[in-house]
N, C-alpha and C positions, 0 to 999 in steps of 0.2 A: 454831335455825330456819334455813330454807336460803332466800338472798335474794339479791339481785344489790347487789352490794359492788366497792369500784373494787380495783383489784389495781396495785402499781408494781411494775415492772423494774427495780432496783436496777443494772443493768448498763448501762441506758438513760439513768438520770437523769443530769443535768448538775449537780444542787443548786442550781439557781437560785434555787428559792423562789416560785416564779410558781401552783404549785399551792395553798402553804400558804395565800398570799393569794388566792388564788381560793375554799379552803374557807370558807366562810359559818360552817362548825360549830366550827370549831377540833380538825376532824378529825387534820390534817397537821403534822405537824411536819420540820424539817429538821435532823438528827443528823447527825453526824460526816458532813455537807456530803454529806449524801443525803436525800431526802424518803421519812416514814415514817411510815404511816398508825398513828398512838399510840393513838386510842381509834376502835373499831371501830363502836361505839357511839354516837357521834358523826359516822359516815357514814350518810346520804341516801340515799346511792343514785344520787343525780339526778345527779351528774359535772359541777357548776361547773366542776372541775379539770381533767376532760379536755381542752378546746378550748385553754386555760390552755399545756400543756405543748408546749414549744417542740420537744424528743426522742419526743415519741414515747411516753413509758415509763410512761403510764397508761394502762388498759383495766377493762372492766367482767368482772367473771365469778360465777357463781352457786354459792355454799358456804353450808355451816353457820358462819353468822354472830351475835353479839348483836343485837337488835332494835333496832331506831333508836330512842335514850331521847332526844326531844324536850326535856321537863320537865329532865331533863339540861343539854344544851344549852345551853337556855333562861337558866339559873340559872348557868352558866357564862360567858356573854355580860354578864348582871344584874352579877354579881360582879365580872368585869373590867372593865366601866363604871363600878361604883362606887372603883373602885381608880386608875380612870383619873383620876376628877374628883376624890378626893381628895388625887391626886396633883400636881395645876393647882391646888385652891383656894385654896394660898398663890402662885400664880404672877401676876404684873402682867400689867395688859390686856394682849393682844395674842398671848395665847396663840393656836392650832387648835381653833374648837367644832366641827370636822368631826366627828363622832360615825360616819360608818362608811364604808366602801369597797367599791365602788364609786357615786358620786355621782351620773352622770352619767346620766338616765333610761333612755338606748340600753341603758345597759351593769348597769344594778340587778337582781337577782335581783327576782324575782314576790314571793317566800317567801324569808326571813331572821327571826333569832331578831329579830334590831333591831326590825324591827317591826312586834313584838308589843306593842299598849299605847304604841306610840310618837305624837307630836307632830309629824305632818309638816308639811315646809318646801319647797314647790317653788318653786324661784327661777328666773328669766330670768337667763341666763348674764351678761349687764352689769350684774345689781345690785350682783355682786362687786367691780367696778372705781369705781362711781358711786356705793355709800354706804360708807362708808371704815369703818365701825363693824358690821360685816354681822356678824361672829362674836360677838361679846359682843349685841347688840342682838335678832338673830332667830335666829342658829344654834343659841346654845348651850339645849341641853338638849331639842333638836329631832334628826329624823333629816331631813337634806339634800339634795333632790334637785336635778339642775340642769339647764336644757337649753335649747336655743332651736331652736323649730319652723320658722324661716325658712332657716337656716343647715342646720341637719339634713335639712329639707324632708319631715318625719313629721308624723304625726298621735299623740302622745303618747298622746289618750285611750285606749286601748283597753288600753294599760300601765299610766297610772297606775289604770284602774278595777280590774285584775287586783289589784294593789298592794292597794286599797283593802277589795274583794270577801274576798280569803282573808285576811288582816292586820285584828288589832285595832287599827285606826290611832283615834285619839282627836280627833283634830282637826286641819284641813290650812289654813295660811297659802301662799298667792300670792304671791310678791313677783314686782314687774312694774315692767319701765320706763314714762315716759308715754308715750316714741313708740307707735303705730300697730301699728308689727310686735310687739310686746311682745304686742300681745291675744290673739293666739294660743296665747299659753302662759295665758292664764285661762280660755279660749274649752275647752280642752281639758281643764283642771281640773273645769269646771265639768260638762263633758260626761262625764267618767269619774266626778263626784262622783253624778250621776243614773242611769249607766249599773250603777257598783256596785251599788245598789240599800240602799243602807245611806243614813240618816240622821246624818250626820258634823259638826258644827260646822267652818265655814269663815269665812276673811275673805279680803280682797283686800286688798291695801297697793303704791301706786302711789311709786314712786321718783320725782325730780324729772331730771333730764340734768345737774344743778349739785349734785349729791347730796344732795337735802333731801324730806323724809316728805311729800307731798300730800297 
């Protein structure tokens, strides 16, 4: 079929790596310290990687291409998750529950395989510092968002409802400090949880400033 597919310039790249990490799909790979679209099949379309590339040496162009196998994908993400935690489950506390990349709501794709059927986690940027147990207690086995509306000076909801809207999310945890400007980030959870328009199981869970569960 003929689709719009990203195209690299091999003559461009630098091999940073900055695309592979930006594909969501595990489109990219970086070979003999060049980045090289490995399965074709596993491209979007959508160009996470574009903005990504510091040269220049990614572009969009329209070919006979395989169709974007999603279920693919998907089952590919499934697999290296399960490979991932199998890999930690003899590891002592203190491992990374970060489950995926990009964290930070500014910067989260709308649409990733993650999640699909995922357990989200949107945290208030200081709960990481103020409860010392944050990845074994709420992260692990969650996908992680993070942000603080005061600081950024955004209004998350419109993001996280996008998030919620196209994504099988299965149910979203708030964590929040007790201060005052912390409400902003439930204030907004709560407004993209109504604004999706989906029926979603939620809680709220208020940190203490001394790092202890209200």
């Amino acid at each position: 079929m003929i689709r719009k597919i990203i195209k690299i310039d091999e003559s461009r790249c630098n091999g940073c790596g900055a695309c592979a990490a930006a594909c969501h799909e595990g489109a990219i790979e970086i070979i003999d310290g060049k980045a090289v679209l490995t399965r074709e099949d596993y491209c979007d379309g959508l160009g996470d990687c574009l903005p990504e590339c510091p040269s220049g040496a990614i572009s969009f162009e329209e070919r006979e291409a395989p169709a974007y196998d999603e279920a693919a994908v998907l089952a590919a993400a499934q697999k290296k998750a399960r490979e991932s935690e199998d890999s930690t489950s003899h590891m002592p506390a203190g491992v990374s529950r970060l489950g995926q990349w990009p964290c930070q709501i500014k910067l989260a794709p709308v649409n990733a395989p993650y999640f699909s059927g995922a357990e989200l986690l949107i945290a208030a940027d200081c709960t990481a510092y103020a409860y010392a147990n944050i990845h074994e207690d709420f992260m692990k086995g969650k996908i992680t968002l993070v942000g603080c509306p005061k600081l950024d000076s955004v209004d998350y909801s419109t993001k996280l409802a996008e998030i919620m809207r196209y994504n099988d999310i299965k149910s979203v945890t708030v964590l929040r400090m007790e201060v005052p400007c912390c409400g902003g980030i439930e204030m907004a959870a709560k407004k993209a949880l109504q604004e999706s328009g989906k029926s979603i199981p939620w809680q709220t869970i208020t940190v203490s400033i001394d790092g202890k569960i209200m």
